[in-house]
N, C-alpha and C positions, 0 to 999 in steps of 0.2 A: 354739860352735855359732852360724851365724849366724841373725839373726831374720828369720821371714816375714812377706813383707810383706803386710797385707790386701788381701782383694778389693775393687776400687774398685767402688764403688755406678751403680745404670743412672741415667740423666738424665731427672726427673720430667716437665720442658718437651719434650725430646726425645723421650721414649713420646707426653705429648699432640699434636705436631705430626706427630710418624709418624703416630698413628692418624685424624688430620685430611687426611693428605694421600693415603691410602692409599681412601678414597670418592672424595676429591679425582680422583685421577688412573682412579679409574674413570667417575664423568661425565665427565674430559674425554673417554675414549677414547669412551663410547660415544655420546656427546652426547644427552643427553636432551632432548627439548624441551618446552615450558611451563615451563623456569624462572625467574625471576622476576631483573631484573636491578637491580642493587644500586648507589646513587647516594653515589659516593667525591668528597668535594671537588665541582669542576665536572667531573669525569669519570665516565661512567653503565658500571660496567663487569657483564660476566656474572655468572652465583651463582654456575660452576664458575672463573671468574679471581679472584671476590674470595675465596673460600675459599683458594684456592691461593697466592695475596697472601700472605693473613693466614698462612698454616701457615707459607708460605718465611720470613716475618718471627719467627716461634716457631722454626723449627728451626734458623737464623742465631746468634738470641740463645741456644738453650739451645747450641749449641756454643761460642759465644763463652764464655760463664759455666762449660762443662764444661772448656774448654783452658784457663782460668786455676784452675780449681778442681786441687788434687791426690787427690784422691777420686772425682770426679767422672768417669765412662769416658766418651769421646767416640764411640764407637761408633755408638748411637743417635740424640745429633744429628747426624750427618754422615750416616746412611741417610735420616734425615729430610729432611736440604737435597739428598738427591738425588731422594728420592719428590718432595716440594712443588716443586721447581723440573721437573721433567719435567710434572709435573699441569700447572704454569702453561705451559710451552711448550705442551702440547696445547691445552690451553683456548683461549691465544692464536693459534696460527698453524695448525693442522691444522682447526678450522673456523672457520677466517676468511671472511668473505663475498668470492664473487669476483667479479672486475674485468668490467667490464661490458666487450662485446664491442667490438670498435675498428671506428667506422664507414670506409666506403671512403670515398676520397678523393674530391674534388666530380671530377664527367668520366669514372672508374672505373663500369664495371658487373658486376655480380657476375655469377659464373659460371651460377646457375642462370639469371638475365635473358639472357645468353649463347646457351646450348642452347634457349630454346623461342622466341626470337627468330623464325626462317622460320616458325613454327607462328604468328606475330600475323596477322590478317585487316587488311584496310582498314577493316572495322566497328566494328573493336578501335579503331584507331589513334584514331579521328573524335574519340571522349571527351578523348582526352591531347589534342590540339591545341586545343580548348578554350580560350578564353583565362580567366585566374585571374578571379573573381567572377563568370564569365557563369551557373553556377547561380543565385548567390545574387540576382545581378541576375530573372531568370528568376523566381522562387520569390516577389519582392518584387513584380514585376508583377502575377502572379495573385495575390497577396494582396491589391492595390490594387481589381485587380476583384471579388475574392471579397468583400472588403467592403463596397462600399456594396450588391451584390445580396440581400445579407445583411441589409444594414438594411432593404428594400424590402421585402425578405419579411419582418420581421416588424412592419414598419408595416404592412404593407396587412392580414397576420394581425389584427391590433391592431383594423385599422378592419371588419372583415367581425366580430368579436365582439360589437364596439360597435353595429352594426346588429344584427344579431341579439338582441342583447341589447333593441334599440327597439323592434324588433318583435314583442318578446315581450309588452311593456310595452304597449303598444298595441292587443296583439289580448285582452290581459286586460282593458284599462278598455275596449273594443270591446263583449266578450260580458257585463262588469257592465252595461253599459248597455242590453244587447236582456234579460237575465235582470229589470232594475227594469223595464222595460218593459210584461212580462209577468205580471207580480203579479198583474195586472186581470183576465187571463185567466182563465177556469175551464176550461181545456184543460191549462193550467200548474199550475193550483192542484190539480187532481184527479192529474196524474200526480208531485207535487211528494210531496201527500198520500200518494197509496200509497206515495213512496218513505222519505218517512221514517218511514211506519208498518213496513215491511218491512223497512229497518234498525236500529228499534229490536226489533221481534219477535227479529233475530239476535243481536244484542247481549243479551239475556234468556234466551235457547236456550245461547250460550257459555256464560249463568255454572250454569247447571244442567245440561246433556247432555255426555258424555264427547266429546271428539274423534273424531271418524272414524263418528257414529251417523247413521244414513240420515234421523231429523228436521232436524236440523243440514246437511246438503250441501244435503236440499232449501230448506230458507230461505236457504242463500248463494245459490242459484241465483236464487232468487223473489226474491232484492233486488238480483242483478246484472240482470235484470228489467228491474226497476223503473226502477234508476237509468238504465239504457241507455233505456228510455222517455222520462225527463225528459232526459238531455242529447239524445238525438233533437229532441225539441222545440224545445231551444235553439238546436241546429245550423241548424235549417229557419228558425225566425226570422232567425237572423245571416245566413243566406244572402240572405234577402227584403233586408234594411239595406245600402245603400250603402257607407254606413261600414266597416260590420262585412265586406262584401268585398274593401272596401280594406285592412282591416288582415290577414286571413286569405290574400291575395295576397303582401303585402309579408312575412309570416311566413312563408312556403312556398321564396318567393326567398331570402331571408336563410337558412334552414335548408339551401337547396340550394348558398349560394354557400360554407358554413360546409363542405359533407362535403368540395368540390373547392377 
């Protein structure tokens, strides 16, 4: 009776490269995107090419290693090197980036330039005949002008501050000098008196009356008063001083040439 022969055993390399190429060959079909691509040597290839690389180089050698083996069944590596080698054709040629479009020849005008041709006005045309740099020529001259009117204006800004600002300075050391003036006065000194008796009363009314109590509003009122009395006084003196009209003129100018 003759002996049976055993069953040859599946290919360990074989099952892993199947089951490698079998995800494999479904990113290629579906092409997922965001995935991450994988730097072979000096060549940067996709995640679904170098998967499908690696698995065809697995299911190569496990058939290799199954055809010289006598136990070994070649079945599975050879379903393997056709999964893995279909996955890497997909990967590679079915989303290959395509060829950018082929420009027309120099003299060739495209069809659609063609058709709306009789639709161009004389309006139209003016711009194309244009000769090359005339914008940029253009764009550089009023830039030429644009700038130094640009500097003018903010020198002369510069210099109407700087007055303003002299005049400021002037009509202050102006009215110290009519307020030392006035010391001697007892016109000065009597309305000076009340006023800093009425703004000290307020100042003593805040740190004891709540906000908003009718003794309180009346003492602001009876030391805005006051004060309006004493700078009155001042005002009428600077008016009488030469000076003090000189610099209260040159203030008014300066404030007026400041708003225009």
């Amino acid at each position: 009776m003759p002996a049976v022969e055993s069953r040859r055993r599946n290919s360990f390399l074989g099952s892993i490269a199947l089951f490698t190429g079998l995800p494999a060959l479904a990113l290629a079909w579906f092409d997922f995107t965001g995935l991450p691509k994988v730097p072979v040597g000096p060549f940067e290839l996709k995640f679904v090419e170098a998967i499908s690389a690696a698995a065809s180089l697995l299911a190569i050698l496990s058939l290799l290693l199954a055809s010289a083996s006598k136990r070994t069944g070649t079945e599975i590596p050879l379903a393997a090197v056709v999964v893995c080698a279909t996955a890497l054709g997909l990967a590679h040629f079915r989303h290959a980036t395509p060829a950018p479009p082929a420009l027309p020849a120099p003299g060739s005008t495209p069809p659609a330039a063609k058709a709306s041709a009789p639709a161009t006005t004389s309006q139209s045309k003016t711009p194309q005949n244009r000769p090359p740099g005339a914008a940029g020529a253009v764009q550089a001259v009023n830039t030429a002008k644009t700038v130094p009117q640009t500097n003018a204006q903010a020198l002369q800004q510069q210099q109407v501050l700087a007055a303003l600002h002299q005049a400021r300075m002037n009509y202050d050391a102006a009215r110290a000098a009519v307020i030392k003036s006035l010391e001697t006065d007892p016109a000065y000194q009597n309305a000076k008196s009340d006023a800093d008796a009425a703004d000290e009363q307020l100042k003593q009314a805040r740190l004891t009356l709540p906000p908003g109590h009718p003794e309180l509003a009346r003492m602001s009122q009876d030391d805005l008063k006051a004060r309006d009395k004493l700078n009155q006084l001042i005002d009428d003196a600077m008016l009488k001083d030469p000076a003090s009209r000189q610099a209260i003129t040159q203030l008014n100018a300066a404030q007026d040439a400041a708003r225009h």
